[in-house]
TIKOLBA-429787 format. One line per field, with one value per residue (C-alpha): residue number from 0; residue in one letter; z negated, y, x negated. Coordinates in steps of 0.05 Angstrom, whole numbers, always signed. Layout:
BEGIN
resi <- c(NUM|...) .
resn <- c(A|...) .
pz <- c(Z|...) .
py <- c(Y|...) .
px <- c(X|...) .
***
This chain:
BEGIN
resi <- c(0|1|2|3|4|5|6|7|8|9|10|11|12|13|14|15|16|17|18|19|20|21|22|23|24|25|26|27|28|29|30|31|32|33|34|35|36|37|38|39|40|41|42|43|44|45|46|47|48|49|50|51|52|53|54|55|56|57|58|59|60|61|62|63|64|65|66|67|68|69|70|71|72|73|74|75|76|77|78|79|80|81|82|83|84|85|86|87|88|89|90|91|92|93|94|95|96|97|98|99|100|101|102|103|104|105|106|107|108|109|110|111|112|113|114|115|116|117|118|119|120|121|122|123|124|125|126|127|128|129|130|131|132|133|134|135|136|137|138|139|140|141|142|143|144|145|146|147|148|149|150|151|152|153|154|155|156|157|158|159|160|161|162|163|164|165|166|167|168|169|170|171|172|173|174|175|176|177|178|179|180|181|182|183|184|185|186|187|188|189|190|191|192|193|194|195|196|197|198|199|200|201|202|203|204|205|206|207|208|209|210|211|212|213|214|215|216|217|218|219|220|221|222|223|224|225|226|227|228|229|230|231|232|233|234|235|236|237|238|239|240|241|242|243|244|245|246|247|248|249|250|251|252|253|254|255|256|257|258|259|260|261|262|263|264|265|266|267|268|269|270|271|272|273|274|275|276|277|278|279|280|281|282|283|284|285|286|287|288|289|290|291|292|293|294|295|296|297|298|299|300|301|302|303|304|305|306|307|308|309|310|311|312|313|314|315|316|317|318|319|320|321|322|323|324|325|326|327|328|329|330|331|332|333|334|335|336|337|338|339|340|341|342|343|344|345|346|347|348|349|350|351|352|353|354|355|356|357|358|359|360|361|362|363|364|365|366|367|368|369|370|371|372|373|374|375|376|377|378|379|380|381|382|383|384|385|386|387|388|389|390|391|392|393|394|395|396|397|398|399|400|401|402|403|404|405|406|407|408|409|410|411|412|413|414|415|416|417|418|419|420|421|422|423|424|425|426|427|428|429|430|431|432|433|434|435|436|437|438|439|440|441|442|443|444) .
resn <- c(X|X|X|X|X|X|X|X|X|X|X|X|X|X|X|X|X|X|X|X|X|X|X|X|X|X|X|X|X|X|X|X|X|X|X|X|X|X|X|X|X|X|X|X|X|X|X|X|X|X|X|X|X|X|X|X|X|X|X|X|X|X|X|X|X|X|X|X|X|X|X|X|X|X|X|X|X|X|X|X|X|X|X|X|X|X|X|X|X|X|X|X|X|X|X|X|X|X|X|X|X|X|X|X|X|X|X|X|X|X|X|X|X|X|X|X|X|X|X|X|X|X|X|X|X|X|X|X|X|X|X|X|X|X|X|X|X|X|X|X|X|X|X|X|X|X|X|X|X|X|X|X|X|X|X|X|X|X|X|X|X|X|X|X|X|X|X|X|X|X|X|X|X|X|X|X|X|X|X|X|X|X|X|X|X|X|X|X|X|X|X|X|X|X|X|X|X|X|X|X|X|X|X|X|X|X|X|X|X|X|X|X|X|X|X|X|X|X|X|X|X|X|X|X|X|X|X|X|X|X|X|X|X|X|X|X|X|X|X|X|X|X|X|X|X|X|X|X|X|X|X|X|X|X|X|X|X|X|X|X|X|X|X|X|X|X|X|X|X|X|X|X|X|X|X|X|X|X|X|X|X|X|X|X|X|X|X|X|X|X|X|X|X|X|X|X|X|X|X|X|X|X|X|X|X|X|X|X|X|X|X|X|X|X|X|X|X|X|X|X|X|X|X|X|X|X|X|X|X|X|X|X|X|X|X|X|X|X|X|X|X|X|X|X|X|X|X|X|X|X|X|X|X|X|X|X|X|X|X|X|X|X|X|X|X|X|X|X|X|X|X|X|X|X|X|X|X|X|X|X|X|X|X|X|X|X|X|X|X|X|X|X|X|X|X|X|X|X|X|X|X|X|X|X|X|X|X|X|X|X|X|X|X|X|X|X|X|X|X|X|X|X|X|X|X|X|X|X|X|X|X|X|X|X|X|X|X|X|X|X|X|X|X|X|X) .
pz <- c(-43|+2|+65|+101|+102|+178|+214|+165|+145|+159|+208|+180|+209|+180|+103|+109|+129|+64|+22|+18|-21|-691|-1507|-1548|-1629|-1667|-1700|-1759|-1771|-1761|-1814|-1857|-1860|-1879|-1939|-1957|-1954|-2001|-2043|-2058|-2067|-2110|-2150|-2192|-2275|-2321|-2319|-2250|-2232|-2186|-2217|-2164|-2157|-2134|-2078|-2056|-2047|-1998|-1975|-1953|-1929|-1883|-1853|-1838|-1778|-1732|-1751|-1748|-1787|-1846|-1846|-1861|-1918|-1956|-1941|-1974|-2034|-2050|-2083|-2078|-2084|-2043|-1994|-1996|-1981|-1918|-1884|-1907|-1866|-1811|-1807|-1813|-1744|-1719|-1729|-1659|-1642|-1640|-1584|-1548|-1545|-1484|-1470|-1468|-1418|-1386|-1390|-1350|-1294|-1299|-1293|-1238|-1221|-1204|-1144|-1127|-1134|-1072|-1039|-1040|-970|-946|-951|-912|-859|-857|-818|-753|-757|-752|-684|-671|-654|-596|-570|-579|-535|-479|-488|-445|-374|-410|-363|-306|-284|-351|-366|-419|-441|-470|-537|-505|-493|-521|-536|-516|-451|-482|-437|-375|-324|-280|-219|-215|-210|-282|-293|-347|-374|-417|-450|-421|-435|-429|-418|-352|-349|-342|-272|-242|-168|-194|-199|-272|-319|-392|-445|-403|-424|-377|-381|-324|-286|-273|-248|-275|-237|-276|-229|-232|-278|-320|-375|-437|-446|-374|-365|-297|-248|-248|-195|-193|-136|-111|-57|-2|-20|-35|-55|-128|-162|-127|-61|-48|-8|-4|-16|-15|-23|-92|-124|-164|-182|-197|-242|-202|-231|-188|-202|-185|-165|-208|-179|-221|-174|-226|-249|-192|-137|-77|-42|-83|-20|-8|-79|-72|-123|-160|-119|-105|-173|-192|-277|-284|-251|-290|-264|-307|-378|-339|-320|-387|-426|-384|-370|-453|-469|-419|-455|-519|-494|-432|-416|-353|-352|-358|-311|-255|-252|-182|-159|-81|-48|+13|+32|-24|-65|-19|-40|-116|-110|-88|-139|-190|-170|-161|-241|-273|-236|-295|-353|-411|-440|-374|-317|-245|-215|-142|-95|-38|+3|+66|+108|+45|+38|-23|-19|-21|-31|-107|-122|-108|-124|-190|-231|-201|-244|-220|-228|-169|-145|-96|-36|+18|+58|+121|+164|+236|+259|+301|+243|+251|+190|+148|+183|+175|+156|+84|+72|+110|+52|-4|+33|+31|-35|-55|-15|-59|-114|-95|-84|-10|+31|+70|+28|+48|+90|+106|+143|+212|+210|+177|+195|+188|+185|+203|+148|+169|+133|+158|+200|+262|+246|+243|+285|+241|+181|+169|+112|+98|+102|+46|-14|-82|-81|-144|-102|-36|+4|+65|+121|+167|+218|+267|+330|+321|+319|+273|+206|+175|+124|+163|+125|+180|+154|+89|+63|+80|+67|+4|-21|+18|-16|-86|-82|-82|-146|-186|-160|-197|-229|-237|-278|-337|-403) .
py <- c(+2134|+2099|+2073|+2111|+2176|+2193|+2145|+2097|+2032|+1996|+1939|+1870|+1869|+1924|+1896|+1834|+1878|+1907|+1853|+1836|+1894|+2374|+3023|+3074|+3070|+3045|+3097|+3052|+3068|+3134|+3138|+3092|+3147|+3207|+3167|+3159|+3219|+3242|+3198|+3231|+3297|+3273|+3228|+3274|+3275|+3333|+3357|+3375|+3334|+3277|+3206|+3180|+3122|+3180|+3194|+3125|+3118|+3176|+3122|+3085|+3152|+3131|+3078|+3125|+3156|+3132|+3205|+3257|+3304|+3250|+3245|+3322|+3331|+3273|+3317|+3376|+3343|+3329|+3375|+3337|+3259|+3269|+3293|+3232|+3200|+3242|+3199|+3136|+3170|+3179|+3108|+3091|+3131|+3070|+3040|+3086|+3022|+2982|+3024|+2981|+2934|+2970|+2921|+2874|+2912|+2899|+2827|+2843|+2855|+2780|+2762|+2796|+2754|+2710|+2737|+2695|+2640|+2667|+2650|+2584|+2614|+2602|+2537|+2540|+2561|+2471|+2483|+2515|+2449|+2413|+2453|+2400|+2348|+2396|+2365|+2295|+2317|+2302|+2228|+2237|+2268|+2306|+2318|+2280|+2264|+2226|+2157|+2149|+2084|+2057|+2036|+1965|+1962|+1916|+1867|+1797|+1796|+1757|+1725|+1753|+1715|+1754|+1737|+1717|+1761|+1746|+1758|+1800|+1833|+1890|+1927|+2002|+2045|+2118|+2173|+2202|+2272|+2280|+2312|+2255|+2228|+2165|+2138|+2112|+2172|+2171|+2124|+2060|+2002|+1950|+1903|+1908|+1862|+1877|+1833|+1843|+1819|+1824|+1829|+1765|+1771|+1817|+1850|+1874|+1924|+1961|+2011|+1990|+2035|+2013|+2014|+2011|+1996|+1986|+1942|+1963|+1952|+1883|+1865|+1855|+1865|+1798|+1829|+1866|+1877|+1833|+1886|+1834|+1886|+1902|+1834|+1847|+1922|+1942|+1920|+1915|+1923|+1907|+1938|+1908|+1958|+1951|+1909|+1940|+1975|+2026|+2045|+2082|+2123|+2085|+2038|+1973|+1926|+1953|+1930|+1994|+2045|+2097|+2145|+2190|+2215|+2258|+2261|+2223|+2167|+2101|+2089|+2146|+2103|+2043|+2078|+2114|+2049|+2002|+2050|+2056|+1983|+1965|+2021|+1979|+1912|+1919|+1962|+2014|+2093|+2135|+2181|+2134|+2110|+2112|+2090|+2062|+2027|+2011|+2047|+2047|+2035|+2092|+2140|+2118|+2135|+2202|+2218|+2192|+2232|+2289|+2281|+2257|+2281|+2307|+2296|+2293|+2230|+2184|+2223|+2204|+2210|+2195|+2164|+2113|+2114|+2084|+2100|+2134|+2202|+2260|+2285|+2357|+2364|+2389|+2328|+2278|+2308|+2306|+2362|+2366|+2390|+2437|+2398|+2374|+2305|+2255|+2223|+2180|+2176|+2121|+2131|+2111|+2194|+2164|+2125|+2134|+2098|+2131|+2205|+2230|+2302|+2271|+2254|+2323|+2348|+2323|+2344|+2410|+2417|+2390|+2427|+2504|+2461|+2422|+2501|+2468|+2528|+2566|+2595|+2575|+2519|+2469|+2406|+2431|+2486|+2439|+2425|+2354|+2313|+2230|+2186|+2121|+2056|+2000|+1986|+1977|+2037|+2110|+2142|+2111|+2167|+2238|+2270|+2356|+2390|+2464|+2404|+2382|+2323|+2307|+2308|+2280|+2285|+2226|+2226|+2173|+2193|+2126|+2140|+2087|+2086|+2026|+2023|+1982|+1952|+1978|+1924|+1935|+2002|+2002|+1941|+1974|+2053|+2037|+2003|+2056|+2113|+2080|+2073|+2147|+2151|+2103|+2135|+2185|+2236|+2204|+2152|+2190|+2157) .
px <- c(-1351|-1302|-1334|-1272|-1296|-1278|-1236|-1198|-1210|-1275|-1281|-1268|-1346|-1368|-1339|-1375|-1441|-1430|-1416|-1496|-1511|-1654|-1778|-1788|-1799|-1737|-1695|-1686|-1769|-1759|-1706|-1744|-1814|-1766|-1746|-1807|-1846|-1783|-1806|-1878|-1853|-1800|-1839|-1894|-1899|-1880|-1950|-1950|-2017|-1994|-2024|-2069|-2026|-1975|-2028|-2036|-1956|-1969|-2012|-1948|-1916|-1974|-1932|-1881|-1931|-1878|-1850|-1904|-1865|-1857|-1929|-1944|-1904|-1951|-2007|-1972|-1955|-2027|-2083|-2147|-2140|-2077|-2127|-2162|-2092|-2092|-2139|-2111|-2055|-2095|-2111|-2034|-2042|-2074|-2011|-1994|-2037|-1971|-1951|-2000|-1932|-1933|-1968|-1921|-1888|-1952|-1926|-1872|-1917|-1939|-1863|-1871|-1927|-1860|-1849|-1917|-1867|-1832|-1895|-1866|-1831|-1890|-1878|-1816|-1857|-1866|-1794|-1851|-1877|-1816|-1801|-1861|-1798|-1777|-1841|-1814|-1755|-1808|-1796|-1730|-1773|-1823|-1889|-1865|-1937|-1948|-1916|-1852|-1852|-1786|-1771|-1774|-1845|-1878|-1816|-1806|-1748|-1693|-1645|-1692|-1738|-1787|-1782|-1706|-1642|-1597|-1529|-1507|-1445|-1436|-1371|-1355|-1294|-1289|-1221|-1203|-1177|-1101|-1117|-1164|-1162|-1140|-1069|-1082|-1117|-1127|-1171|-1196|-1239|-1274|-1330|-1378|-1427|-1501|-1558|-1627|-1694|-1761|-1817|-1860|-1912|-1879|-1929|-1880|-1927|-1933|-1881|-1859|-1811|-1738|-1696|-1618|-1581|-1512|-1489|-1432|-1351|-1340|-1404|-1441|-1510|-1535|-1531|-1595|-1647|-1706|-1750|-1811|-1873|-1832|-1833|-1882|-1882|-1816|-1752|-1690|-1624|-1557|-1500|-1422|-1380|-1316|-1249|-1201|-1153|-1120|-1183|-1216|-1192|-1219|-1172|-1168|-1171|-1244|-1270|-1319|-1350|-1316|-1344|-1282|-1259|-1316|-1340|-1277|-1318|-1316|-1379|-1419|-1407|-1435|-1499|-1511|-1487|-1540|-1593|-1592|-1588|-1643|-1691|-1685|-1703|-1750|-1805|-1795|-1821|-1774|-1803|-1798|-1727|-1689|-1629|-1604|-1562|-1522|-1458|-1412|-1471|-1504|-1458|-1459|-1539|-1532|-1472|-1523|-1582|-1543|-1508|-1573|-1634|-1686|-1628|-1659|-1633|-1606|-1655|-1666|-1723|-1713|-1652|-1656|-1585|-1571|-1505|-1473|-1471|-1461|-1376|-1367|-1294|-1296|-1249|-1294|-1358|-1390|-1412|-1493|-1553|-1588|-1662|-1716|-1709|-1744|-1705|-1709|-1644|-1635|-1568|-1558|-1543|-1484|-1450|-1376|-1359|-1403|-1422|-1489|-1471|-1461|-1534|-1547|-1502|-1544|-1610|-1593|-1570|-1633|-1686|-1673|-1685|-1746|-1772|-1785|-1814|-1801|-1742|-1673|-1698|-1647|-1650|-1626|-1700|-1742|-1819|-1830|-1886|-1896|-1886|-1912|-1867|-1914|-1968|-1918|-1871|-1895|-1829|-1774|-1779|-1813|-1831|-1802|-1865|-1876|-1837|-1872|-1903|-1883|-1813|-1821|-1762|-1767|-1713|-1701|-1659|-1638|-1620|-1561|-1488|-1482|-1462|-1510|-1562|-1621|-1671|-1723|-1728|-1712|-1755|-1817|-1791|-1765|-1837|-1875|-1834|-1845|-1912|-1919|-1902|-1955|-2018|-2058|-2044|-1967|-1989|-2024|-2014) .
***
């Protein structure tokens, strides 16, 4: 945000200040018996006594027993033999045995044995399983008490060296909305500056915190605090506010953030862009990634906190702002999630550059969300308790008492009127606050 949020433009002073910051039987038988039982009663001698070869064609009326009626007129037409004929018939009656085809239809039932086959839905039920990559979702924040390593664990730092602050550029571009705060809207495009320090002895395989911050207007990624008790601990990433008057809505001349033109902000496709390019080549948690800063850069850490705290692919875990604040004019403000979030916020309570009642803003739109008791608190009826920075400072900052601890919320409240870096306060506050966040159980693999 602007560092003219009250009474105009900044101090030539107070600018250089900032500047270090997923079936039935076939008819055709039927037909076929009648015939021939005609046959034996037509087919007798002169003499009226049937040749026994007559009888045994009643044998093949026999066959006709598909017809029962065909079957007792070759009984009739025999006197004795004929008789015998009779129970050749009966055993054409075994021919009934055929109806045991039924049995085929029996068959049938083992096509239906088929619908076994469908049991192969069961094996659809493999698609449960692959609900098992829901699970993988918690690579993004996941159990924030457990470590998420990046992709770049493990891999060599090209182009880095721990222990030194390196320039580096990378290629951004993005579309404001027709209605943005900005006097140019529309597709833009802009390469951006960033600094990145490795912390000495840097272990490719540790997933160390990461910290982003943003210096005041007129300043770049090489102006940050010293941060001495960090060196060691933590990879530090410094971000240059962008120079390019038509695309941003804060006055050119201050060479600030975009910090007044809400999700139109050009400085959204620079975070995601880095934060996703880092994950690839160096190893950080991405559970423990904060972001800070000093005025303009102040008020770029709370707009970030407040637009990525617990996202699940770009999250926040904590902000450190000095003198900045969080806009609540819906112009300027980003869209805000509605997810917990650690903070430690420095401002000189008599700042009239910068006023106080900004970081009182984005106190109190955290607290409901931190479930900070009692319900409803707000920074004005908060408890506090001491939260010591240093051996030599235990008045400086307080802690809200009835908040997670998985979300401390630290204020330090100066009884100053300057607008300023603060470093005697936030050198130590920043490492103390930190700290809390790589002891057990926070560091579970």
């Amino acid at each position: 945000m602007s560092d003219l949020r009250s009474s105009g433009k900044p101090s030539l002073f107070a600018l250089q200040l900032e500047r270090t910051m997923s079936s039935a039987v076939p008819s055709n038988l039927v037909f076929a018996g009648l015939v021939v039982g005609l046959a034996i009663v037509c087919g007798c001698s002169p003499g009226g006594n049937p040749p026994l070869t007559t009888g045994t064609a009643g044998a093949t009326g026999a066959g006709g027993d598909t017809s029962g009626a065909a079957g007792a007129t070759g009984g009739a037409g025999m006197t004795g033999a004929a008789g015998t004929a009779g129970p050749a018939e009966n055993t054409g009656t075994a021919g009934t045995t055929s109806t045991a085809g039924a049995g085929g239809t029996a068959g049938a039932t083992g096509g239906a044995g088929a619908t076994g086959g469908a049991g192969a839905t069961g094996g659809a039920g493999t698609t449960g399983a692959a609900g098992v990559t829901g699970a993988a979702g918690t690579t993004g924040v996941g159990d924030i008490t457990k470590v998420a390593p990046t992709t770049g664990c493990g891999m060599d730092p090209v182009g880095f060296t721990p222990g030194m602050l390196i320039r580096q550029m990378i290629q951004t571009s993005g579309s404001k909305a027709a209605n943005c705060a900005d006097k140019a809207c529309g597709d833009w495009s802009l390469v951006r500056e960033y600094f990145v320090g490795l912390p000495t002895g840097y272990n490719k395989t540790k997933a160390y915190p990461l910290l982003f911050e943003g210096p005041g207007c007129g300043g770049t990624g090489r102006n940050l605090y010293a941060l001495p008790d960090l060196a060691s601990t933590v990879i530090r990433v410094g971000l240059s506010p962008s120079y390019d008057p038509s695309l941003h809505a804060t006055p050119s001349s201050q060479l600030c953030f975009d910090d007044q033109d809400g999700d139109n902000s050009i400085d959204w496709p620079f975070y995601e862009a880095l934060w996703d390019k880092l994950a690839l080549t160096i190893c950080f948690d991405k559970n423990r990634v904060f972001a800070g800063g000093n005025s303009s850069g102040a008020w770029f850490a709370n707009e970030l906190g407040c637009r990525y705290a617990g996202d699940a692919t770009h999250p926040i875990r904590g902000i450190m702002p000095n003198t900045g604040g969080l806009p609540d004019q819906p112009m300027y403000k980003p869209t805000c999630t509605t997810k917990p979030m650690a903070g430690f916020w420095v401002h000189g309570i008599d700042d009239t550059v910068n006023l106080f009642s900004g970081n009182i803003y984005a106190m109190n739109r955290i607290l409901p969300l931190d479930g900070c008791t009692p319900a409803g608190v707000q920074y004005a009826n908060a408890t506090f308790i001491p939260f010591p920075i240093g051996a030599t400072d235990s008045t400086s900052c307080r802690r809200y008492d009835g908040c997670s601890p998985l979300y401390p919320l630290i204020v330090c409240p100066l009884d100053l009127n300057d607008h300023a870096g603060h470093d005697s306060v936030v050198n130590p506050g920043w490492a103390t606050f930190i700290k809390m966040f790589s002891t057990p159980p926070l560091l579970t693999p």
